[in-house]
N, C-alpha and C positions, 0 to 999 in steps of 0.2 A: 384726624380723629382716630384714625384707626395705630397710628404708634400714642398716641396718645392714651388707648385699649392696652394695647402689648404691655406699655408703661406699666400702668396700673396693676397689670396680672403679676407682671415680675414682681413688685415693688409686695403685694399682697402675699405672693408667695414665699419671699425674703422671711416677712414680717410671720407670717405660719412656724417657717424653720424655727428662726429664734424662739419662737412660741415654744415649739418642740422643744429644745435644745430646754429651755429653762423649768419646764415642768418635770424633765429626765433626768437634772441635775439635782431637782429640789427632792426628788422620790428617794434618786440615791442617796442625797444628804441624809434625809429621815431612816431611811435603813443601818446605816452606819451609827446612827446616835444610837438605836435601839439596840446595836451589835454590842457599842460598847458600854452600854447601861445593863444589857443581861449580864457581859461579861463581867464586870465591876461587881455583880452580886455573886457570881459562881467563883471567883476566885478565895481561897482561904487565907485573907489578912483581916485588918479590923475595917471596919463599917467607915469610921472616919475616913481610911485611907484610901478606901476602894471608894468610896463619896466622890472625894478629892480630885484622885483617879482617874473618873468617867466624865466628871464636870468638866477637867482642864482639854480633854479629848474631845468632848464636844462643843468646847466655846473654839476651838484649834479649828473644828470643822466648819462649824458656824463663819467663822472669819473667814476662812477659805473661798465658802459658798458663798457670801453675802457679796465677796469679793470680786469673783467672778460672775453675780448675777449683776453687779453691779456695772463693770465694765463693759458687759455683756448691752443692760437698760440705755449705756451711755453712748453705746457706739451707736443702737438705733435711732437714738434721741438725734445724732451729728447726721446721719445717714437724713433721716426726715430734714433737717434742718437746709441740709446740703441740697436736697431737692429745689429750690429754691434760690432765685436770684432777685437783690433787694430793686433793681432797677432794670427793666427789658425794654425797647424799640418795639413797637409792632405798627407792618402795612396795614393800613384801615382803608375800606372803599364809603365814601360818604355822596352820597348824590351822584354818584356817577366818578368821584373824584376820587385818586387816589392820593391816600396822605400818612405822614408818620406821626404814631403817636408815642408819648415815653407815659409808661406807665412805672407807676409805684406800687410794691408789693404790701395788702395790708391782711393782714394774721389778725383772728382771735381763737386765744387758745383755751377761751371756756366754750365754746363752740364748734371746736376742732374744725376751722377749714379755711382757706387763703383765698384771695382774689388779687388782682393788678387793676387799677385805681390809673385812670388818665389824670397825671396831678396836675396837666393844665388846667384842664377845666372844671374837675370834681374835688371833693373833699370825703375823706370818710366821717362820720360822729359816728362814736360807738356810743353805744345805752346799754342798759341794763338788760333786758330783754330785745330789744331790734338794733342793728346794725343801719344807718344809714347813709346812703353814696350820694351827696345833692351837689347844686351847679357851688363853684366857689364865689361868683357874683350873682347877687340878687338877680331875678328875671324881671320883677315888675308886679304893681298888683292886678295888671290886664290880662298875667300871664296865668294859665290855671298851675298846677303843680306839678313839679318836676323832678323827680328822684328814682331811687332802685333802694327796696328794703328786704333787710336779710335776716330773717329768725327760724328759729328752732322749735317746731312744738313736739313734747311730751308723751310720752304711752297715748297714742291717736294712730290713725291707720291714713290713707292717701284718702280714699272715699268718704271717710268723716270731715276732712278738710275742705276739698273739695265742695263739701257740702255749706260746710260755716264762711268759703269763700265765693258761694252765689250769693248766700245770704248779705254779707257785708257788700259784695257790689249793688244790690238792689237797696239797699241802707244808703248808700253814698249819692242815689238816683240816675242809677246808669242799668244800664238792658247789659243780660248776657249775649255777647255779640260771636262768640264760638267757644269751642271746649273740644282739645284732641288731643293726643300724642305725641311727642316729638323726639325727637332726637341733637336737634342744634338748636341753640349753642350748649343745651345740656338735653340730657336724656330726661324727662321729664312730663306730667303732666299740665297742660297748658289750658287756663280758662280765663278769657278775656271780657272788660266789659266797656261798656263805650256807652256815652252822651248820648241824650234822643237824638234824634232828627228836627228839625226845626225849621219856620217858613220865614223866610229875609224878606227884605222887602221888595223885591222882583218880585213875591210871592212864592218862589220857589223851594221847596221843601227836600232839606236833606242835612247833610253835615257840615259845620260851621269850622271857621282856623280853627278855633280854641275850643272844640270840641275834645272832651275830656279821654284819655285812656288809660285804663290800669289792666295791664297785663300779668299774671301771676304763673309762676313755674314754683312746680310742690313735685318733690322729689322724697323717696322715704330710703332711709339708712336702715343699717340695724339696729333691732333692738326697740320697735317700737317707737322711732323718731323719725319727724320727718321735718325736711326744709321748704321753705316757702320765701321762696323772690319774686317783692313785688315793684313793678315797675309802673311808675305815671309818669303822665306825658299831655300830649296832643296834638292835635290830627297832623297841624302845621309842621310839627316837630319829629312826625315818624321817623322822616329821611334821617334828622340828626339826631338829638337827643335817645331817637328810639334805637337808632343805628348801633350809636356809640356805647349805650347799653348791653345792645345784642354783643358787639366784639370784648366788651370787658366782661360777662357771662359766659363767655367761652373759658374763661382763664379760670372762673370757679372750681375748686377742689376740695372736697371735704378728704383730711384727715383721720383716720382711724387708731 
């Protein structure tokens, strides 16, 4: 995690530069056109000429600039792109087991951000509004739901979400089962909700396999956006399904 930090600081700091570099360049373009639009009137020929003149001087500059803001937009565009490899290996620990998994790289670039997808056993569907990661073969209709969903909401703060996301877990009939801070597999806020408890027929009262869980990580960017990853599951299926969750959430990156 922690070059993974370094990463990101460089990678930010890159993307600052350029920033620089193109707002310095666009200043002195606009000075230069003004130079030669004053100049064009203060010289003593006709009006046509000196028109002519300052117009050909400034589309000269224009192309110049646009030219080099352009090459400029493109190299970071390869730079970003190049971060990225379509196919990676990763050691995963599953139950106690250690195993390889080949993940696939999947991008949406109206939501600026990547993840790596286990394309053994997941599939991505993009939507319109949510991204979602489910099994690629059916589970069963014994099996509750099983997926990790990835959206974006709008001018909202962490505490307002958070808020609309106790609300929907008590809607779906699940108890808030904790809510805290974390830091892996993302930096994030974590609030969890879980299936009652319930008495079997031993009489025993507690948590059943197929007890439900939707676990959510709400994370805010700039700019008044925040992301929210929700993950279902159940109880049965922490060790896996929840597992293999947790290490393809690690891979998450938002883009800027």
């Amino acid at each position: 995690m922690r070059n993974k930090h370094d990463f990101d600081n460089k990678l930010h700091e890159e993307l600052h530069k350029h920033t620089e570099v193109d707002s310095q360049l666009k200043q002195e373009t606009w000075d230069k056109i003004q130079q030669e639009l004053f100049r064009a009137e203060r010289k003593p020929r006709s009006k046509k000429k000196s028109a002519i003149a300052a117009l050909g001087t400034v589309a000269a500059i224009l192309i110049l600039t646009l030219g080099l803001m352009t090459n400029t937009g493109q190299a970071m565009i390869q730079n970003l792109k190049d971060m990225f490899v379509e196919e990676k290996q990763e050691e995963i620990e599953i139950e106690g087991q250690k195993e390889e998994s080949d993940t696939q790289l999947e991008a949406n670039e109206a939501l600026r951000y990547v993840i790596y997808v286990d394309e053994d056993r997941y599939k991505m569907v993009q939507g319109e509004e949510v991204d979602r990661i489910e099994t690629k073969e059916p589970l069963g209709e014994r099996y509750p739901d099983v997926f990790m969903e990835i959206s974006r909401r709008e001018n909202t703060t962490t505490e307002k979400v958070l808020r609309d996301i106790k609300r929907e877990i008590k809607k779906d009939g699940l108890e808030v089962a904790r809510q805290e801070s974390v830091t892996e597999p993302i930096e994030a806020e974590v609030v969890q909700g879980m299936g009652e408890e319930t008495t079997n027929e031993a009489g025993k009262t507690g948590h059943q396999w197929d007890t439900p869980i939707h676990r959510y990580y709400v994370t805010e960017t700039k700019e008044n956006q925040v992301f929210v990853i929700k993950q279902a599951y159940f109880l049965e299926a922490e060790e896996g399904h929840g597992a293999r969750f947790h290490y393809m959430l690690e891979s998450f990156e938002i883009v800027d």
